[in-house]
C-alpha positions as CSV (number, residue, x, y, z in Angstrom):
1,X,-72.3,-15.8,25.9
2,X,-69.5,-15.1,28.5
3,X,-70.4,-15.2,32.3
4,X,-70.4,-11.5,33.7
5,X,-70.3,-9.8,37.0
6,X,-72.3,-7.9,38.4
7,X,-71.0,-4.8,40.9
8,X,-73.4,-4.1,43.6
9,X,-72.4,-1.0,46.0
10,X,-74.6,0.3,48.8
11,X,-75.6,3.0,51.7
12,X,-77.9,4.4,53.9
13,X,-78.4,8.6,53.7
14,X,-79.9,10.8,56.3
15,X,-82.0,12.3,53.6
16,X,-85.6,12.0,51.8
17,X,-85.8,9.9,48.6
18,X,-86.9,13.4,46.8
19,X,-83.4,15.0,47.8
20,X,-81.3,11.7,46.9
21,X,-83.2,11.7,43.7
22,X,-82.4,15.6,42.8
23,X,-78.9,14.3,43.6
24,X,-78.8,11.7,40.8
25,X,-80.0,14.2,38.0
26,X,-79.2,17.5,39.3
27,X,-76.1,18.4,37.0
28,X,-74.6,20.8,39.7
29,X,-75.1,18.1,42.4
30,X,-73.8,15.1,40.2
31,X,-70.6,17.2,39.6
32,X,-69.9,17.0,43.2
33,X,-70.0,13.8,44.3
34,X,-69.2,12.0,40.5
35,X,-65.5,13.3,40.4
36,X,-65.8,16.7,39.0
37,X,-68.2,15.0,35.8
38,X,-70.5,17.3,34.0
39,X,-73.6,14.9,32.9
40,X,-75.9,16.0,30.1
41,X,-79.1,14.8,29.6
42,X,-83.1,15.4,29.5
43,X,-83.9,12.5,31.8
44,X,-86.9,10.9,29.4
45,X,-86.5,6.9,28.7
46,X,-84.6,6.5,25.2
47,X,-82.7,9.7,25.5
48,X,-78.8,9.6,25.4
49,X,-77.0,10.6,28.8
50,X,-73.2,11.8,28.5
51,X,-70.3,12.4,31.6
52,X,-67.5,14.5,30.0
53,X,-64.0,15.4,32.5
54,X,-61.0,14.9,32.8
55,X,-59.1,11.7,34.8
56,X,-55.7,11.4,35.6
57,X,-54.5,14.3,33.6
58,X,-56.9,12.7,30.4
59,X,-59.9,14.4,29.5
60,X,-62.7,11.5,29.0
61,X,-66.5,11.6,27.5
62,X,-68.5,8.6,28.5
63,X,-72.0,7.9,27.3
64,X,-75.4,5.9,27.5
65,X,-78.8,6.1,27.1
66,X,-82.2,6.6,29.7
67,X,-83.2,2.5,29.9
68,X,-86.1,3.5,32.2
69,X,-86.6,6.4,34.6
70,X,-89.5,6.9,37.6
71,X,-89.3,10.0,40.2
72,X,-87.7,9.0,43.7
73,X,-87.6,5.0,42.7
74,X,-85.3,4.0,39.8
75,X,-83.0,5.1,37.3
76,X,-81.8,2.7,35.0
77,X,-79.1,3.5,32.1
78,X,-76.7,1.9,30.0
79,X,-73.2,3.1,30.0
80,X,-69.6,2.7,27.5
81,X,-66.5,4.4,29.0
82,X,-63.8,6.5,26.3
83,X,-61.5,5.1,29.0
84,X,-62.5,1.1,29.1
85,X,-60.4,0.1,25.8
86,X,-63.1,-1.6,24.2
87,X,-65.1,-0.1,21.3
88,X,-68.4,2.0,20.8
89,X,-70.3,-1.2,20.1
90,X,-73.7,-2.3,22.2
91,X,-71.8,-5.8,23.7
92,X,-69.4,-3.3,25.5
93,X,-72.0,-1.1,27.4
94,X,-72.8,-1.7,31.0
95,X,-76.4,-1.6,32.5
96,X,-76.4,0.9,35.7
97,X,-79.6,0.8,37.8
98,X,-79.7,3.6,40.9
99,X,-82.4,2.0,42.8
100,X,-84.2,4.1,45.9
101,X,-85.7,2.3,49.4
102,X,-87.0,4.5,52.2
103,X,-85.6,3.3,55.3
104,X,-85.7,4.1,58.7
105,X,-82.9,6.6,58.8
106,X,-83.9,7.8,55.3
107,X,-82.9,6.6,52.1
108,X,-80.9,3.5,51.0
109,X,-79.5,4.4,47.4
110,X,-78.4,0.6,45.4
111,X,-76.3,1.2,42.8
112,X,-75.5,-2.2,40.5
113,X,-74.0,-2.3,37.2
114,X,-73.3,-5.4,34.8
115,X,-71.4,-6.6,32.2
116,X,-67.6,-6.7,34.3
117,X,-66.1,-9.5,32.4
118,X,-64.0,-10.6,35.5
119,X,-64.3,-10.7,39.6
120,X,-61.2,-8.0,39.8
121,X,-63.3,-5.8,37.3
122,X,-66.4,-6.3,39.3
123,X,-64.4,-5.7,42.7
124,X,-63.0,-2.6,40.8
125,X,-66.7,-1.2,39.8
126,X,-67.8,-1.9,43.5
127,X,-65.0,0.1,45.0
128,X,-65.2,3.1,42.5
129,X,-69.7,3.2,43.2
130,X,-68.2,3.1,46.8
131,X,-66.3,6.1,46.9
132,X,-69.1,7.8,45.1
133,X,-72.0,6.7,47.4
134,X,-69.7,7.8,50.6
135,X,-69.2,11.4,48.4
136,X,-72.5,11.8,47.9
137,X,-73.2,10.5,51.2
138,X,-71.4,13.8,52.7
139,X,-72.6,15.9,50.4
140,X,-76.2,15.6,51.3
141,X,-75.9,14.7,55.1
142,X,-73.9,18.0,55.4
C-alpha cells in the first residue's frame, strides 16, 4: 500500500457548535462558504452525499457517502472528485472528517482528509479546506 497524506486545516469561530453544525449540512449555508456548491444529501450513515457546480468555466459533480454522522460532534464522509483524473473506483476516494470542539471563544471546526498521494497534494487539500474554513468563518461571525 502506498504512503498517503493526510491534510489537516483548522479555526476557531465565534459561534455555538449547533450553528457551525447547521453550517456543515444546511444546503443554503454550504453553498456559501463551499464555492457556490449545491450538496445533496439526507445526512443518515450509509447514505450517498453529492456537490454539483461549476469550476473554472467546468461544471463538476463530486460524490461520497455518510461514513458516520452525530449532531454538533463529527461528520465523517468519503469523497471522489469528477475533477481529480482518477476513476470512480473505492482506492480513489478520500476520507473527510469535520470534527467539532467547544472552546473558549466558541467553536474550533477540524477538517482532515486522507488519501493525498503526495506532500504538494496534501499542501494543496490544506490550502483549499483553508480558504473554506476562513469563508465560512465570515459567514457565520458576520
Amino acid at each position: 500500500m502506498n504512503n498517503t497524506y493526510i491534510a489537516t486545516s483548522s479555526v476557531g469561530i465565534k459561534a455555538t457548535k449547533g450553528k457551525v453544525w447547521e453550517a456543515l449540512v444546511a444546503p443554503e449555508l454550504i453553498k456559501e462558504y463551499l464555492f457556490g456548491t449545491n450538496v445533496k444529501s439526507d445526512w443518515k450513515i450509509g447514505s450517498p452525499i453529492t456537490y454539483e457546480g461549476m469550476w473554472e468555466g467546468k461544471s463538476y459533480e463530486d460524490k461520497g457517502t455518510i461514513v458516520n454522522i452525530v449532531p454538533e460532534e463529527i461528520l465523517e464522509t468519503t469523497y471522489w472528485s469528477s475533477v481529480g483524473g482518477l476513476p470512480d473506483q473505492p482506492e480513489n476516494y478520500k476520507k473527510v472528517i469535520y470534527k467539532l470542539e467547544e472552546i473558549d471563544e466558541g467553536t474550533k471546526l477540524t477538517i482532515t482528509q486522507d488519501n493525498n498521494p503526495t506532500e504538494e497534494s496534501r499542501d494543496h487539500s490544506e490550502k483549499n479546506w483553508g480558504i473554506v474554513l476562513d469563508s465560512l468563518k465570515k459567514l457565520l461571525e458576520k
